[in-house]
C-alpha positions as CSV (number, residue, x, y, z in Angstrom):
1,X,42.6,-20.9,16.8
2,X,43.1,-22.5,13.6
3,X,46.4,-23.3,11.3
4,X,47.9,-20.3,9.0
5,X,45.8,-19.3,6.2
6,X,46.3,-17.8,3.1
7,X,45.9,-14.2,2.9
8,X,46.6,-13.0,-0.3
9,X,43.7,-11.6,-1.9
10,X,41.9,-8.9,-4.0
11,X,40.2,-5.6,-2.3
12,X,36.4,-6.5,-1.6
13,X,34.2,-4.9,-3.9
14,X,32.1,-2.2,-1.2
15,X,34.4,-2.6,1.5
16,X,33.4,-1.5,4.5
17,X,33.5,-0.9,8.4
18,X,33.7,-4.4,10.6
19,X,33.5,-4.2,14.3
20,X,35.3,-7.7,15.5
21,X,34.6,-8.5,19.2
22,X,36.3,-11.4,20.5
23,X,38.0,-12.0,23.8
24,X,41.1,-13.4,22.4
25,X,43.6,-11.6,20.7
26,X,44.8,-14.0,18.7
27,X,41.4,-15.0,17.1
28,X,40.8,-10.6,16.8
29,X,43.9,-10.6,15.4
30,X,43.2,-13.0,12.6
31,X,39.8,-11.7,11.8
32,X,41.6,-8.6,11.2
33,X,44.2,-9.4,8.8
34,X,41.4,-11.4,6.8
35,X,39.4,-8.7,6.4
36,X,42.1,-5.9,5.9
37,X,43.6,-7.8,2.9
38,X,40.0,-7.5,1.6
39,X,40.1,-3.4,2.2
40,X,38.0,-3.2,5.2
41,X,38.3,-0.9,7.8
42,X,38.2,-3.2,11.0
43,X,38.1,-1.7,14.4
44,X,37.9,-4.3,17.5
45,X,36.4,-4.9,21.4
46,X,37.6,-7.4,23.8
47,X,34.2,-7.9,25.7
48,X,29.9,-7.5,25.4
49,X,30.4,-3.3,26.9
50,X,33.2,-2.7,24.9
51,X,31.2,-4.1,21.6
52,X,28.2,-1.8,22.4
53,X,30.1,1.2,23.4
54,X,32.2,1.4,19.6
55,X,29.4,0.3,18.2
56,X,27.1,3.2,19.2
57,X,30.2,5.8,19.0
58,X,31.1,5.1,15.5
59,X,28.8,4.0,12.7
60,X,29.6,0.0,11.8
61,X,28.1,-1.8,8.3
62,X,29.0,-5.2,9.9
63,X,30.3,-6.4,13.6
64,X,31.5,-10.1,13.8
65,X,30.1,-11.1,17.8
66,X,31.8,-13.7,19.4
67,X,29.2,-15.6,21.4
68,X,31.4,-16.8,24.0
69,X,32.0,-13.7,26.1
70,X,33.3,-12.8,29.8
71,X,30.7,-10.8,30.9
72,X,27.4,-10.3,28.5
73,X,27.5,-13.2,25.9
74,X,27.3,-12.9,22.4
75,X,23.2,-13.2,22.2
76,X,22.7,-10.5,24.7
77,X,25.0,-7.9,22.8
78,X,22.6,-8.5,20.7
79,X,19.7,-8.2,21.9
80,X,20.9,-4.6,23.1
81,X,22.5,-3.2,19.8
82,X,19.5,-4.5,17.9
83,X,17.1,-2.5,20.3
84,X,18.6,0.5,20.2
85,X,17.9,3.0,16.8
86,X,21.5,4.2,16.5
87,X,22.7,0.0,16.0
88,X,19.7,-1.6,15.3
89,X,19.7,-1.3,11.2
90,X,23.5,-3.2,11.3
91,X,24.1,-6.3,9.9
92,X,25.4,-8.9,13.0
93,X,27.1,-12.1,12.2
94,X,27.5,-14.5,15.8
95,X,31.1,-16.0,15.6
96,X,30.3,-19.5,17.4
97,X,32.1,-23.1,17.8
98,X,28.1,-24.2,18.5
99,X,26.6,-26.4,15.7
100,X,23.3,-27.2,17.9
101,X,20.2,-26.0,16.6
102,X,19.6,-24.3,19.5
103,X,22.1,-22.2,19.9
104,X,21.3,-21.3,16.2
105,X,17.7,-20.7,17.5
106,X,18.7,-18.5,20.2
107,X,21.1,-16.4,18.0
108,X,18.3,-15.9,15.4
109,X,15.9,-14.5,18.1
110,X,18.3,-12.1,19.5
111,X,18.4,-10.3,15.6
112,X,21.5,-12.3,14.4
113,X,21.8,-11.7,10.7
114,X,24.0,-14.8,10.1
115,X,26.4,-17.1,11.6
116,X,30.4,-18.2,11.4
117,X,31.3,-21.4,12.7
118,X,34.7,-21.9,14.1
119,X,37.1,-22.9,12.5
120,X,36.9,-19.8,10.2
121,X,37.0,-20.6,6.7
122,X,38.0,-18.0,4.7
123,X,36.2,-17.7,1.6
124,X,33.2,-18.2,4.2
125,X,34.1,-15.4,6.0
126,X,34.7,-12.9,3.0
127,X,31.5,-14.0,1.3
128,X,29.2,-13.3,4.6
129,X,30.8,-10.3,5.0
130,X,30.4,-8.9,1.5
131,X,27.1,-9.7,1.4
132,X,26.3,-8.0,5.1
133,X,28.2,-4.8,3.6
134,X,25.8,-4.8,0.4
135,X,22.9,-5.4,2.7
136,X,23.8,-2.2,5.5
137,X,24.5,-0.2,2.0
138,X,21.0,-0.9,0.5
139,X,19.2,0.2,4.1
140,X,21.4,3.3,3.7
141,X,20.6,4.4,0.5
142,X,16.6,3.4,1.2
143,X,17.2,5.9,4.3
144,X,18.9,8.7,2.4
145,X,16.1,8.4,-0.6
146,X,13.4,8.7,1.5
147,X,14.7,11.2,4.2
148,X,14.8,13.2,0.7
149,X,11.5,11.8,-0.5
150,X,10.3,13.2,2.7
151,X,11.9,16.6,2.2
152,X,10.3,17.1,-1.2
153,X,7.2,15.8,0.3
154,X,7.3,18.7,2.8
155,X,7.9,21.1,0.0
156,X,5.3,19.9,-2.3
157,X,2.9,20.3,0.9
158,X,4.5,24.0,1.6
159,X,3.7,25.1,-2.2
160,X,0.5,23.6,-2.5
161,X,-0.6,25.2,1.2
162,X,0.9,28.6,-0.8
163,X,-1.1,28.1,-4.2
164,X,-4.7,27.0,-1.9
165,X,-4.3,29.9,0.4
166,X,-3.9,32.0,-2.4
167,X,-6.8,30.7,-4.4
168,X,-9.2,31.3,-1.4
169,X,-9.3,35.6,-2.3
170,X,-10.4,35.7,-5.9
171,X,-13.1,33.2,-5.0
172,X,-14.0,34.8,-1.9
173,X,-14.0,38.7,-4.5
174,X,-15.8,36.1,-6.7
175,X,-18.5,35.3,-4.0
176,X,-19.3,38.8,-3.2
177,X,-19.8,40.0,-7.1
178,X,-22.2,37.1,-7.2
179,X,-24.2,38.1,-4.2
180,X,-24.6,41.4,-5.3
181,X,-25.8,40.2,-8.9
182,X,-28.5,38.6,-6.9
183,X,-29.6,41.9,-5.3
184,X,-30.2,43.4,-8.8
185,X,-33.7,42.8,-10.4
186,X,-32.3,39.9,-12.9
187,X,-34.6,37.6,-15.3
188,X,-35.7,34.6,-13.5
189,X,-33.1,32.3,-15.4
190,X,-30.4,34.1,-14.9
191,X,-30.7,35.0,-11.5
192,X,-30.9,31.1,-11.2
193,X,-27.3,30.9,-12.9
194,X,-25.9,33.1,-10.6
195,X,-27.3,31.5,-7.5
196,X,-25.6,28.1,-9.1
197,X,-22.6,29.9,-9.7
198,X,-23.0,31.4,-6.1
199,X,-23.1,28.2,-4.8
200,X,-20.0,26.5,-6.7
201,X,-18.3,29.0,-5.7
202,X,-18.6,28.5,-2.0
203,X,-18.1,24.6,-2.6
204,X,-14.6,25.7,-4.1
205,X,-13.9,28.3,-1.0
206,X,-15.1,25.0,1.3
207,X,-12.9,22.9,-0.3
208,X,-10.2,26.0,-0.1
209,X,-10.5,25.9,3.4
210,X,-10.2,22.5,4.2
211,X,-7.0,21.7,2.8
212,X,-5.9,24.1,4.9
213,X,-7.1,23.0,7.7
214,X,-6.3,19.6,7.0
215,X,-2.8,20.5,6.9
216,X,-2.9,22.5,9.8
217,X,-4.3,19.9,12.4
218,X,-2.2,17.3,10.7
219,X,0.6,19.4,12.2
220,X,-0.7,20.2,14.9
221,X,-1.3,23.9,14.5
222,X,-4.7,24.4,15.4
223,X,-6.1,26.5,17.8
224,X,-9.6,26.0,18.6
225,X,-11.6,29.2,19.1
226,X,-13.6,28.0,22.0
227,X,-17.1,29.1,23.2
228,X,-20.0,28.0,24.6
229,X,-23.4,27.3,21.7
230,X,-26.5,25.6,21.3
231,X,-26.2,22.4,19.6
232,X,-29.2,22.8,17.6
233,X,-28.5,26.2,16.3
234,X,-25.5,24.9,14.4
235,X,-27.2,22.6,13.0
236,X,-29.7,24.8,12.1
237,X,-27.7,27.2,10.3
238,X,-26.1,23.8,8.7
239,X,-29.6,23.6,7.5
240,X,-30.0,26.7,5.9
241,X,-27.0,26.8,3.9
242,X,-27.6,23.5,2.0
243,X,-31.5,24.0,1.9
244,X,-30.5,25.1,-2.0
245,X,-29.7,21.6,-2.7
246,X,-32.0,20.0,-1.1
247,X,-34.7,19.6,-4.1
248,X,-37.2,16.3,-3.5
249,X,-35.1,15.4,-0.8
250,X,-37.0,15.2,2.7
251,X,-34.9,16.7,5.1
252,X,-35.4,16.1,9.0
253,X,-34.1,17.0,12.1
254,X,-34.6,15.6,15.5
255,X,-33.5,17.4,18.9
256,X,-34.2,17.1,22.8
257,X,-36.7,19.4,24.0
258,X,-34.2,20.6,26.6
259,X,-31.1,22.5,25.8
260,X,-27.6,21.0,24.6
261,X,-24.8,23.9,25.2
262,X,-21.6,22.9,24.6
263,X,-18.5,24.5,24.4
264,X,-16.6,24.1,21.2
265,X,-15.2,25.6,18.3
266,X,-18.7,26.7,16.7
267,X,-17.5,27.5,12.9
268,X,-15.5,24.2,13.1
269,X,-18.5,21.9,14.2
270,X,-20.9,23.7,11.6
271,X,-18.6,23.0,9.0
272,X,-18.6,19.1,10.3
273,X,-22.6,19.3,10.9
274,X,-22.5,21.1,7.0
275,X,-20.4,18.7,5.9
276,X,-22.0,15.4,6.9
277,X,-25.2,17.0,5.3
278,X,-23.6,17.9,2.2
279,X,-21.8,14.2,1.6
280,X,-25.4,12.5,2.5
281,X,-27.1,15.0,-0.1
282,X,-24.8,14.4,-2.7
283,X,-25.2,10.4,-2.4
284,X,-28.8,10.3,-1.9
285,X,-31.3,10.5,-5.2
286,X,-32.5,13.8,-5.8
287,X,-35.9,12.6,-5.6
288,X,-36.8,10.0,-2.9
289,X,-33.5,10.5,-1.1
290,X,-34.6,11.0,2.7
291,X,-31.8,12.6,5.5
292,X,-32.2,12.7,9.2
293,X,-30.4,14.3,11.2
294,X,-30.4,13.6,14.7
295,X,-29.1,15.7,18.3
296,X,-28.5,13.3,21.0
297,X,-27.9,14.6,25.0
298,X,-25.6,11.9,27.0
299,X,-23.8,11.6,30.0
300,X,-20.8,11.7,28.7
301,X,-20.8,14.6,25.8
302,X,-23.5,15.5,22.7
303,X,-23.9,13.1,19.9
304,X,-25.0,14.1,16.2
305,X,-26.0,12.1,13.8
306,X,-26.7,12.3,9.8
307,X,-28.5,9.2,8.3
308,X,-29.3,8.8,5.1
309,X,-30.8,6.2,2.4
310,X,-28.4,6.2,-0.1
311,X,-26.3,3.4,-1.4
312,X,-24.1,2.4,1.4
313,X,-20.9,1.6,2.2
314,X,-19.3,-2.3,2.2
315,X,-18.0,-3.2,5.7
316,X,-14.5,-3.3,4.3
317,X,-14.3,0.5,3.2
318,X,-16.1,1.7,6.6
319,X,-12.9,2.3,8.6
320,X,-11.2,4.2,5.7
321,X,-13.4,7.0,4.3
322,X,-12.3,9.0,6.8
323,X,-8.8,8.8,5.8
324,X,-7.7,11.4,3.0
325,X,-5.4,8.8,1.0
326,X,-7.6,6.4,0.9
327,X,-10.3,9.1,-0.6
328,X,-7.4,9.5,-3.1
329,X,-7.0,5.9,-3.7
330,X,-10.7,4.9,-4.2
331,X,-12.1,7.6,-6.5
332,X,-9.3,6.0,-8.7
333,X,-10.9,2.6,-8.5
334,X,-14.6,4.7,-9.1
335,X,-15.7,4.5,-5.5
336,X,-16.3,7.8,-4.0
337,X,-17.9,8.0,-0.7
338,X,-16.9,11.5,0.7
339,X,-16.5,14.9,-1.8
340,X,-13.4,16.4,-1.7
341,X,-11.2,16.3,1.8
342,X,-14.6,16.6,3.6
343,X,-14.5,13.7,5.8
344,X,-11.1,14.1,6.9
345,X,-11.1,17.8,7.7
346,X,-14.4,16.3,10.3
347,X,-13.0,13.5,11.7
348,X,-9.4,15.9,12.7
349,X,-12.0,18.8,13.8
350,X,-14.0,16.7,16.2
351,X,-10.9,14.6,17.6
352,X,-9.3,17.9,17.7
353,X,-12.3,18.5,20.5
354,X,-11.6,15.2,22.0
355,X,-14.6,13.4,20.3
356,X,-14.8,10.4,18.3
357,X,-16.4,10.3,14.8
358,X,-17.4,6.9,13.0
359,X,-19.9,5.4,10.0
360,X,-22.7,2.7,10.2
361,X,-24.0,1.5,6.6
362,X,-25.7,-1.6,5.3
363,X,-25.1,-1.6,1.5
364,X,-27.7,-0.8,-0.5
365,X,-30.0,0.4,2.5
366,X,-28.1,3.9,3.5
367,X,-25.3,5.1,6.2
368,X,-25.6,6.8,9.3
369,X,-22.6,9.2,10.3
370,X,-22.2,10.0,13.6
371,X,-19.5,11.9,15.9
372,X,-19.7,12.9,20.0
373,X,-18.3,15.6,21.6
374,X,-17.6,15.8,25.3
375,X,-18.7,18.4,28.0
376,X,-16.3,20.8,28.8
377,X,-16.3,22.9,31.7
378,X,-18.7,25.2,32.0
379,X,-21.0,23.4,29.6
380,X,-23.9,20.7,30.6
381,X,-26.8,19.4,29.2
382,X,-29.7,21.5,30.8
């Protein structure tokens, strides 16, 4: 292949494993002893099958891939170990006697890493291997941190499920003491700070419960407690609940004359109904703020809407503030369009039905809320 070379040298720095594939034993055999001398670990394959079979048996940081083989050529070994997930992440430097741009082009949309042109030059070769080693080490150590990243992740979420679901009893005991204060013959202003405290305390136990739920239909460990209800009635009771906080606010509902049963989860899509009421209360002014909310009959399922007059929300935040880590991200920067984990406990418990939830806003003018549920057997729009 080429004349005798000098093959005195120092261990590599990060040695590692090289998978040489070459037809020729002569040129395997002198890839070898280059990189041995250097304190890799070289293991070798005579053809394209051979090279994908080692490489997917035993873990490589670098394989050297002749592109002139018998049966798949260089470029198509390629194209298989980098599409598999077991090969894909290692480093592949194409072994090639072609200069033409080309065949460069080729090799580099196959996945090639790098190239070695033939005649092998040493210090080229020990250089492009080193550096393919310290590349395959750096994606292994970003894959070890954040397998563990992902492990204390899961913990964190595990404690912090613990420490919620624990919360929600002493404000539930809370809740109850409250109510019967109320019951007592109490002086007009404090039987109004109880009522306030009666209410902030079943904000907290909302926001208890939907962290928990969040976390439970993120995993997928929801069971919906299905039966058939009347539309209207949820949103009724919705109604009554926030009618506290309703103030100067004018509140209206709109509903077909005819019926709109539809079998659902009813305590999950009164919580949505309650939530999309509570979010458009709290961002409307307390005073001239006006909410409708609106019960829609369609062929295809029931669709509710809450529409408001408050400030808006700028196209570029519309497809977010349903998404929990952008509510994270944005009440950082000041910009809080939801309360709490409210929007993304509704838009998991109506796709959990198989609906579709979405926004509509013009800044400065208000935003409509919206989400549709389908039909489900047994259940029709009468």
């Amino acid at each position: 292949m080429t004349e005798a070379l000098e093959l005195s040298g120092t261990p590599e720095v990060g040695a590692g494993r090289v998978l040489v594939v070459d037809d020729e034993e002569r040129n395997r055999r002198l890839l070898g002893d280059l990189l041995e001398v250097r304190g890799h670990e070289v293991t070798f394959a005579e053809d394209g099958r051979e090279a994908i079979e080692r490489a997917q048996a035993s873990p490589q940081d670098v394989i050297l891939l002749d592109v002139m083989l018998p049966d798949l050529d260089g470029y198509e070994v390629c194209r298989q170990l980098k599409s598999d997930s077991r090969t894909g992440h290692v480093p592949i430097l194409l072994v090639t006697a072609l200069k033409e741009r080309p065949s460069r082009l080729l090799g580099i949309q196959a996945g090639a890493s790098d190239f070695l042109t033939k005649p092998i030059d040493p210090e080229d070769l020990r250089l492009r291997v080193r550096n393919a080693v310290h590349a395959k080490r750096l994606f292994d150590r970003v894959q070890t941190d954040l397998i563990r990243l992902q492990e204390l992740e899961a913990q964190r979420k595990m404690l912090t499920r613990m420490l919620v679901h624990d919360m929600r009893t002493p404000l539930t005991g809370i809740g109850g003491f409250l109510e019967l204060a109320l019951m007592d013959k109490l002086p007009k202003e404090a039987a109004e700070c109880v009522a306030s405290a009666l209410r902030s305390t079943e904000d907290l136990v909302e926001m208890v419960s939907s962290i928990l739920d969040v976390g439970r239909m993120e995993a997928g460990h929801t069971t919906l407690d299905l039966s058939e209800v009347e539309v209207r009635s949820l949103a009724d009771r919705s109604l009554a609940k926030l009618e506290p906080l309703k103030k100067g606010r004018t509140l209206t509902i709109a509903a077909p004359q005819t019926s709109t049963r539809l079998t659902c989860d009813a305590h999950l899509i009164q919580r949505v109904i309650q939530n999309l009421l509570g979010n458009a209360l709290k961002f409307t002014d307390s005073r001239k703020g006006t909410i409708a909310l609106g019960i829609e009959a369609r062929d295809v399922g029931v669709k509710v809407t809450v529409e408001d007059n408050g400030p808006g929300i700028p196209p570029e935040h519309r497809d977010k503030v349903f998404d929990m880590y952008f509510q994270a991200s944005s009440r950082r920067q000041n910009l809080v369009y939801s309360t709490g984990l409210g929007l993304t406990f509704c838009k998991l418990a109506v796709e959990a039905h198989g609906g579709q939830i979405g926004v509509e806003s013009q800044v400065g003018k208000g935003s409509a809320f919206w989400f549709e549920l389908p039909w489900r057997q047994g259940s029709a729009a009468r």
